[in-house]
C-alpha positions as CSV (number, residue, x, y, z in Angstrom):
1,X,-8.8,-0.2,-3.4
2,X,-11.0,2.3,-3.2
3,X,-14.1,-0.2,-4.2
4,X,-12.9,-1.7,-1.1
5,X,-12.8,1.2,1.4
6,X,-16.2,2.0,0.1
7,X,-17.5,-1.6,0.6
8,X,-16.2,-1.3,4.2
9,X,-13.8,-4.2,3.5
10,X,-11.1,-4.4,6.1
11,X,-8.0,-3.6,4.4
12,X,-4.3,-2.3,5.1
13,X,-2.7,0.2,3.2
14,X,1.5,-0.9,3.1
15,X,2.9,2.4,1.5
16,X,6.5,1.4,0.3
17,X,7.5,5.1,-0.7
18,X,10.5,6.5,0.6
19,X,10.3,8.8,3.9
20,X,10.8,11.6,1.8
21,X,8.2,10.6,-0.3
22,X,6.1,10.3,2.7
23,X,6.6,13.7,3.7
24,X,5.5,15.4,0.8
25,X,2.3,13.3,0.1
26,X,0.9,11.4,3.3
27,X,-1.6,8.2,3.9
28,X,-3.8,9.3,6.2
29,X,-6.4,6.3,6.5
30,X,-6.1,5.1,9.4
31,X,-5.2,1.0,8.5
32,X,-1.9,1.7,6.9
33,X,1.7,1.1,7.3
34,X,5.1,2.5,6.2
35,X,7.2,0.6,5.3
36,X,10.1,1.8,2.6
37,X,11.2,-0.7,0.2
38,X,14.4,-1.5,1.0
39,X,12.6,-2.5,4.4
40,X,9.9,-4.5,4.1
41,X,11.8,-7.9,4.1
42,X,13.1,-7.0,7.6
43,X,12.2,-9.6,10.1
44,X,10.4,-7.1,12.3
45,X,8.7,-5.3,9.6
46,X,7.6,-8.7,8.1
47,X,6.0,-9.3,11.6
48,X,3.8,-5.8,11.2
49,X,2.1,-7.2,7.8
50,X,-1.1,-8.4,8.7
51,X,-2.3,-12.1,7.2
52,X,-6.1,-11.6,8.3
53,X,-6.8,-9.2,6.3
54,X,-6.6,-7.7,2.4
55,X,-3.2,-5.5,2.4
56,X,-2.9,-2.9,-0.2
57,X,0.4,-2.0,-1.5
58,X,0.7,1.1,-2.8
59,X,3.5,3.3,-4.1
60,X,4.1,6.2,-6.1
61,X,3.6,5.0,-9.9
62,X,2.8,1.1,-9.5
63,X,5.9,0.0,-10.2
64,X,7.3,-0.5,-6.7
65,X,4.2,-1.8,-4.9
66,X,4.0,-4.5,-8.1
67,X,7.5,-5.6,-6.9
68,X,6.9,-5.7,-3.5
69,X,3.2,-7.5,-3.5
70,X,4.7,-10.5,-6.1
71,X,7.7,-10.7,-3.5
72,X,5.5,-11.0,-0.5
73,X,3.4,-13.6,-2.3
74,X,5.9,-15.8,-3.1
75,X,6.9,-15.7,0.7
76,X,3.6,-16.8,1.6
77,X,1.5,-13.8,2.2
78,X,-1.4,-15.3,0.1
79,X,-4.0,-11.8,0.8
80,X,-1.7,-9.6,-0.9
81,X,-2.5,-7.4,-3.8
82,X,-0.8,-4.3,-5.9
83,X,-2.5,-1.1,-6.5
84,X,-2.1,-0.4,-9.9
85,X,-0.9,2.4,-11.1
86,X,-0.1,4.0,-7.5
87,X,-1.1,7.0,-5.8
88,X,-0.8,8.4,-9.1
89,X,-3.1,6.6,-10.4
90,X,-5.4,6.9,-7.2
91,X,-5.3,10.6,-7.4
92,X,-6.3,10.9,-11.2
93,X,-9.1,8.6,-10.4
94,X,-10.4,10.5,-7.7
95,X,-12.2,14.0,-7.5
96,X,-9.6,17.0,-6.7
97,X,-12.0,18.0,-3.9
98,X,-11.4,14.1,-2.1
99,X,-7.8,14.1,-3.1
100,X,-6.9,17.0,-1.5
């Protein structure tokens, strides 16, 4: 993912986290959506997911996004992809100064 943001590839960030989740640790780039798990698969938040473009799930550990990103594939989203390991994962990676 962040190869991507830094290639300047367009790409949607679907952060499946709970609202709570949300509140505590926010998505702020600016292509991203919120959608929590349990509803993704509605038909109206279906409708939201792009198909033009690379979307990046993303979750807290990797384990949700995984889930969600096989489930949309098999629906027919064919650009769909998991980040592994989750913001967890994303925030180890990075530099504190660029996390926070």
């Amino acid at each position: 993912m962040v190869e991507a943001i830094k290639k300047e590839e367009d790409v949607v960030l679907l952060d499946v986290r709970t609202k709570q989740e949300q509140s505590i640790i926010g998505l702020t780039y600016g292509a991203s959506l919120s959608l929590p798990m349990n509803e993704v698969f509605k038909p109206e938040n279906l409708a939201q997911i792009p198909t033009d473009k690379k979307v990046i799930v993303t979750c807290q550990s990797g384990v949700r996004c995984t889930v969600i990103a096989l489930s949309l594939r098999e629906i027919g989203f064919e650009n769909v992809y998991a980040m592994k390991g989750g913001l967890a994962a994303l925030m180890a990676y990075l530099e504190p100064k660029t996390v926070f």
